[in-house]
N, C-alpha and C positions, 0 to 999 in steps of 0.2 A: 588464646588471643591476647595478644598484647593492652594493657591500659590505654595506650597511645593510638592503637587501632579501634578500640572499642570508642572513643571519643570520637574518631575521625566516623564513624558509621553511622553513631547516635545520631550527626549531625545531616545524615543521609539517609533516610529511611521514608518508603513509600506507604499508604495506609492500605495495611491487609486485607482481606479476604471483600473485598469490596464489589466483586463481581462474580456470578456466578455463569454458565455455560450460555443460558440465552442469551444475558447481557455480553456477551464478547462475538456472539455469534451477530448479535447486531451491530456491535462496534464494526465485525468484519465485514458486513455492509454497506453501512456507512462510510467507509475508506472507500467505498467503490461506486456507489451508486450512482455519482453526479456522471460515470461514465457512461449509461445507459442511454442518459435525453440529449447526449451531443457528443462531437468527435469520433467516434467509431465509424457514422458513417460515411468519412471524408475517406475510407479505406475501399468503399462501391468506386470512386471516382479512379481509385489510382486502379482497381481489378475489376472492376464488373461484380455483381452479386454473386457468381458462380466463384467467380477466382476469392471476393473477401470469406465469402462463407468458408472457401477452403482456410484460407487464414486463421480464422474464429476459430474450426476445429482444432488447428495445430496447437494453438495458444491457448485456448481450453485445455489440452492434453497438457501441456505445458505444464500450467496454473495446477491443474488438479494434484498431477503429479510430484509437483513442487511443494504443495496441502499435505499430501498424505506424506512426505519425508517429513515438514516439517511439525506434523504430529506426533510425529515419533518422538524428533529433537528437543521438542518444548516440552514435552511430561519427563524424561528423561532430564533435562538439564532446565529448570523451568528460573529464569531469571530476566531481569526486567531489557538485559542487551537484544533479547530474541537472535536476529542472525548473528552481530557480533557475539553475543556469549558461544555459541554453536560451532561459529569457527575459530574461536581462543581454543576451544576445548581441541578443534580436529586440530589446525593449522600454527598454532601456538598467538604470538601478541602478533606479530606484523599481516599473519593472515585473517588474524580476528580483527586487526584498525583496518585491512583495506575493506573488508567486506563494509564494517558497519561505515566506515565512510560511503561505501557506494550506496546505500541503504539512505546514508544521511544527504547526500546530493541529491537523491531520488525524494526523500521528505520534508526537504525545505524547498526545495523549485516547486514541487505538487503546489505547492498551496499558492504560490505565486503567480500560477497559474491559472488556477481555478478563482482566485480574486480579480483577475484581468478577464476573465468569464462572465463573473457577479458582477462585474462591472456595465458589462455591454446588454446582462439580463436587466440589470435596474435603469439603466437607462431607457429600453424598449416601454420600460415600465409607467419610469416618470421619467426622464428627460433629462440625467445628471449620472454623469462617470466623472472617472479620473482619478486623479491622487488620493483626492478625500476621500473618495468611496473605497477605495483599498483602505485606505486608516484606520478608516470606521471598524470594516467588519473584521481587521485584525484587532483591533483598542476591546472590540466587544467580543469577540470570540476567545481571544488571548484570555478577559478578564474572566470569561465566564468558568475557565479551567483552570485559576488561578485559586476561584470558590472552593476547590475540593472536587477530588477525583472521582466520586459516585456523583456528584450535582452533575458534572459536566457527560458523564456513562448516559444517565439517563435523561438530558437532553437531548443526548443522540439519539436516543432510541424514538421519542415522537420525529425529531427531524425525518430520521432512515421512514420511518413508519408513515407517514406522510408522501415522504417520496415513494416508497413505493403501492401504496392509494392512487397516485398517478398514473405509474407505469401498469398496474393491472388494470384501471378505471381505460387507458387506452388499447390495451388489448381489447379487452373486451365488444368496444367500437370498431374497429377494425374489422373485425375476423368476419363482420358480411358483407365489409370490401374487398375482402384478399382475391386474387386469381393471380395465378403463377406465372401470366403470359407478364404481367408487371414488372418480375423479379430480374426478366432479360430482354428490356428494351433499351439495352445498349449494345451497341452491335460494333464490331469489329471493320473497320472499312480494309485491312489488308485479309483477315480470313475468315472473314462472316462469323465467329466463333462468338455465338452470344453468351454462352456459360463461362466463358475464362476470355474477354475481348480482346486484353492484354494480354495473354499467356501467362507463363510462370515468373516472370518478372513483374508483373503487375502481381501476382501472390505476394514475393519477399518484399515490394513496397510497401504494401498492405498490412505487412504482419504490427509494425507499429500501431496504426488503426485498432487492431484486433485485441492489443492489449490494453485497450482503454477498458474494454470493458470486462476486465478480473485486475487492473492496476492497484495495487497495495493492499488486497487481500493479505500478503505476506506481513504485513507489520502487525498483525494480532497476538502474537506471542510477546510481543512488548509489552504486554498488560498482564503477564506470567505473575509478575509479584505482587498483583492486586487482587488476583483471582480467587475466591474462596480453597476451590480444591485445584491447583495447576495442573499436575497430572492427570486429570479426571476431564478438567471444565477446558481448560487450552485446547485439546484435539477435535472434543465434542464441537468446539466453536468453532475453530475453523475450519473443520469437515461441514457441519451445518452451514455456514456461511457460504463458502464453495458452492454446496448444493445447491442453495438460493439462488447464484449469481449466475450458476448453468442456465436457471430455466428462465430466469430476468432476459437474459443475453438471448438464449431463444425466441422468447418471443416481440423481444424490439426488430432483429435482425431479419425474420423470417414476415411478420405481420407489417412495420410500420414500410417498407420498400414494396411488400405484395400486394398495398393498400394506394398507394401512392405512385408508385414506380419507382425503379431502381437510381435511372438518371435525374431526377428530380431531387431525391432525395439525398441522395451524393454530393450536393450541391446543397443542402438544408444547413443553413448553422442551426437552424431548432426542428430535426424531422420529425418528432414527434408532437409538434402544432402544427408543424407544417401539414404534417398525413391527416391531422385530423378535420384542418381548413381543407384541403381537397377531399372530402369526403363528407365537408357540410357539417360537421360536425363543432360549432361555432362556438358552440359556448364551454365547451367542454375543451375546446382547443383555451382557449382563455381560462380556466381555471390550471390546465397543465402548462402554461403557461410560467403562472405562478408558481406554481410545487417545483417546475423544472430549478427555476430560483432556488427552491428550498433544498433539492436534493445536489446542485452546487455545495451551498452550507452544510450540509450533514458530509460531504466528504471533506470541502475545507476544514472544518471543526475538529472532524477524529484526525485529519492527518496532526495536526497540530498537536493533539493528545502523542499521538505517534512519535514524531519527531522529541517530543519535551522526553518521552520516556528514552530515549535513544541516547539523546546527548546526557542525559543523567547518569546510563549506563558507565557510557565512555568518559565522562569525568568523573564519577566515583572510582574509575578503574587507574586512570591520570593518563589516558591517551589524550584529554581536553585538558584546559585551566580546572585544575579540581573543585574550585570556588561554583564551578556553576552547578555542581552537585549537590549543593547546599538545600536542603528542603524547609518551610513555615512549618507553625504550629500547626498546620493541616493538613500537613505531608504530601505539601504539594514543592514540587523540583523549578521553584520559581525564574532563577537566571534560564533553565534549559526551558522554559517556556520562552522566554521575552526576546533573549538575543538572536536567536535562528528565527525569530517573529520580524525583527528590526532587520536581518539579514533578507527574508523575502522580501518583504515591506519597498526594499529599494530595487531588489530584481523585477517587480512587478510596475516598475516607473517607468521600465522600459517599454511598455505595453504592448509585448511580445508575447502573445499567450502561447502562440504557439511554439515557438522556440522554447519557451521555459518548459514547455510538456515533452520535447523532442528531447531536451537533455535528461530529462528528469526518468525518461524512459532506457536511456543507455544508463545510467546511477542502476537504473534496478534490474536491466540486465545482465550486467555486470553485476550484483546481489544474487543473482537465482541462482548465475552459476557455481558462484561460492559457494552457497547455501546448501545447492546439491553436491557438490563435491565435497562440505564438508560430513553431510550424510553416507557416504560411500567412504568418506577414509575412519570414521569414527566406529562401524561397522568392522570396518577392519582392524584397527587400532586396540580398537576398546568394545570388543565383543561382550566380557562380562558386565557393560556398564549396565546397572539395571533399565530395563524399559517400561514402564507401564503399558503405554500402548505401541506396537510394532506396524512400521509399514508394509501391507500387504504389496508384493515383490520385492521387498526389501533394496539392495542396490541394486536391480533392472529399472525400478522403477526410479529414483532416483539419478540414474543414469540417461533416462531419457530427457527426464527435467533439464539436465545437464544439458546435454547435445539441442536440444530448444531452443536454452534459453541465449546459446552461442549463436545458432540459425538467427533469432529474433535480434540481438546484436547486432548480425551485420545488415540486417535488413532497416537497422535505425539511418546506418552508414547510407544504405539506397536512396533513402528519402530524405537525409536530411545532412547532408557531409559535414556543414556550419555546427549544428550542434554537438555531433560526435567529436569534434575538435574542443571545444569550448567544453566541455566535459570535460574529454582528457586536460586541459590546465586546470581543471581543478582538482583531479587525482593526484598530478605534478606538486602542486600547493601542500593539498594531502599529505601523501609522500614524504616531502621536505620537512612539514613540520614532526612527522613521528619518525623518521631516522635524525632528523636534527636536535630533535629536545624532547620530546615523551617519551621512548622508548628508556630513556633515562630516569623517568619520576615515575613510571610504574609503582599501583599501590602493594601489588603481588609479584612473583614474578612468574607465577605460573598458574594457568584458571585452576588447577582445582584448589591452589592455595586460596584463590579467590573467594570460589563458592563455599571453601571452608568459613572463612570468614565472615561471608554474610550469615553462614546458617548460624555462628556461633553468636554472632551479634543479635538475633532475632531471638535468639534463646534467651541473651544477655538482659535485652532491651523491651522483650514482652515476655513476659513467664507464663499470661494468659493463653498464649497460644504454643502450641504444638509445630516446631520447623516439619515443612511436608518431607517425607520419605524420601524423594527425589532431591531433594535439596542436600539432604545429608548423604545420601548416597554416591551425588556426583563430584565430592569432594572426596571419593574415594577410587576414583580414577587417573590412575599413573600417565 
């Protein structure tokens, strides 16, 4: 590696082994949990509990599937881009900038969102939204992950841990209200059909709904180059993570509607106070209350983490202004914290929450299926690349991911045509900017020269540690 490369790297360097398999299995939590105690069930209203539950399952298969490819990808190619590193390797530079773009549109509107959430939670609270309450919990959350990247890991983990203290403490209540006759008191006035009242057009409305609650699961491999063992602790985590999020998602979808009813709670912006006020359970509706607050912030918080790892990616690569790769004496990616912070900060003025989630939901649509297709071509391409851990059906099962996450795409189109638009100008924007001037300042020209370089800089730049296996391996991929 060049003198001139090895300076520009020194200058970019995230701090190692700072997470081990639980802690990322909680980060992958955390990127999800606030979808639990709201928005999912706005997906009862568009299908009836029969038709959203069918939804949940698709998206579930979805989710899971999309887990298990990208298991494989993250111990095999373990770098801090997650999906964009995965599709520079399949698709070359322009299929690795669209994916992490759509990745990146998907992780700065999240948060944008979920602060226009925190907003209308603190309010309920004490009596005060708006502008400032967005500033705030960006000014404090931004700053808190500006501290260093294990201070800000394991604030997540009380957050996530907290929130889900909630979500079981409400289960638990529940389950000697449930009866099944709850689940289908919406009924159909053209064909009585209570299980699907809408049909199958109320399913692909829905399926948005559905991915509230597994949404950004997928960015945990962004925390590859912090992880103690990547190849090891990345898959553990986000296979664990997954696991959790199946049976979390069960038991809101299944308990807090067969507690309350279906139609009521379709129509809950907080069903899970809401289920627990119609079930008398008052004071306990008032403490999830709060935590529901809390577990907003534990998914705002890690997307943040999320995003800051992303754009550090793509501007140490020079798809971005390289400048914002630049890391403190605490190896924290401070520009790629702050600016995509200042970039939500004003999409969130619009106090559009939902629209900011309807876009942010085609961003990551549009990610899955890169993601999986870059699993399926890489499979093919680059059969001897070494794998630590393999996905079991290898590309069937990644293929389904695919075909999903295209179904779940145009179902954003169903529900939401405004947003689906206003996305596509920002892929336009996108676009323009890497055929008009990045694809030009590239710092490699090709990923494995890439990963050559990082692993050679890690050697350079810490002699105490050992570059992982995979690191050096995938720089031996043609």
């Amino acid at each position: 590696m060049s003198a001139s490369h090895q300076e520009y790297l020194a200058k970019r360097q995230l701090k190692k082994g700072t997470a081990g398999w639980v802690l990322l299995a909680g980060l992958g939590v955390s990127y999800v949990i606030s979808g639990d105690f709201a928005g999912w069930n706005f997906g009862i209203a568009q299908a009836g509990w029969g038709g959203f539950a069918i939804a949940a399952v698709l998206m579930a298969i979805m989710y899971f599937t999309l887990v298990l490819s990208l298991a494989e990808m993250s111990a095999a190619i373990p770098a801090a881009g997650g999906g964009y590193s995965f599709a520079r390797q399949a698709m070359g530079p322009a299929g690795g900038y669209m994916t992490g773009l759509a990745v990146l549109i998907e992780y700065a509107l999240a948060p944008a969102a979920i602060v226009i959430f925190i907003g209308s939670a603190v309010e309920s609270l004490i009596g005060v939204n708006g502008p400032w309450v967005y500033a705030a919990f960006y000014l404090v959350f931004v700053g808190i992950h500006l501290a260093g990247a294990g201070e800000a890991l394991k604030v997540m983990m009380v957050i996530s841990a907290l929130a889900v203290l909630a979500i079981v403490g409400t289960a638990f209540a529940l389950v000697p209200h449930f009866e099944s006759s709850h689940l289908f008191d919406i009924a159909s006035a053209e064909t009585g059909n209570n299980f699907m009242p809408m049909g199958w057009i109320g399913v692909w409305s829905a399926l948005p709904f559905a991915m509230w609650l597994f949404l950004a699961v997928e960015g945990l491999p962004l925390a590859a180059e912090e992880a103690r063992d990547p190849a090891r602790d990345v898959p553990r985590g986000i296979i664990g993570a997954m696991l959790f999020l199946l049976v979390s998602a069960l038991l809101v979808v299944v308990l807090v509607p067969g507690a309350a009813g279906a139609e009521a709670m379709g129509a809950s912006a907080v069903p899970l106070v809401d289920a627990l006020n119609a079930t008398g359970n008052h004071q306990l509706a008032t403490l999830v209350n709060v935590l529901a607050l809390v577990g907003l912030v534990a998914s705002f918080f890690s997307i943040i983490y999320g995003y800051s790892r992303l754009v550090f990616a793509l501007s140490r690569a020079g798809y971005l202004p390289q400048s914002w790769s630049v890391t403190t004496e605490r190896k924290v990616p401070a520009r790629a914290l702050i600016i995509p912070g200042v970039f939500g900060f004003l999409c969130s003025l619009t106090g559009e929450g939902d629209l900011m989630l309807a876009m942010a939901v085609v961003g990551a649509t549009v990610s899955y299926a890169l993601m999986a297709l870059s699993h399926i071509l890489l499979r093919l391409r680059a059969p001897n690349l070494p794998r630590p851990y393999k996905t079991p059906g290898g590309m069937f099962t990644s293929g389904i991911a695919l075909l999903l996450s295209l179904v779940a795409l145009t179902g954003v189109y169903a529900f939401d045509p405004r947003a689906f638009m206003y996305t596509l100008v920002l892929f336009v924007v996108g676009a323009a900017w890497f055929f008009g001037y990045s694809k030009n300042h590239l710092v490699a020209k090709s990923a494995d020269e890439e990963f050559a370089m990082l692993a050679a800089a890690q050697s350079d730049l810490d002699t105490s540690e050992t570059p992982t296996a995979s690191m050096n391996t995938a720089s031996q991929v043609a």
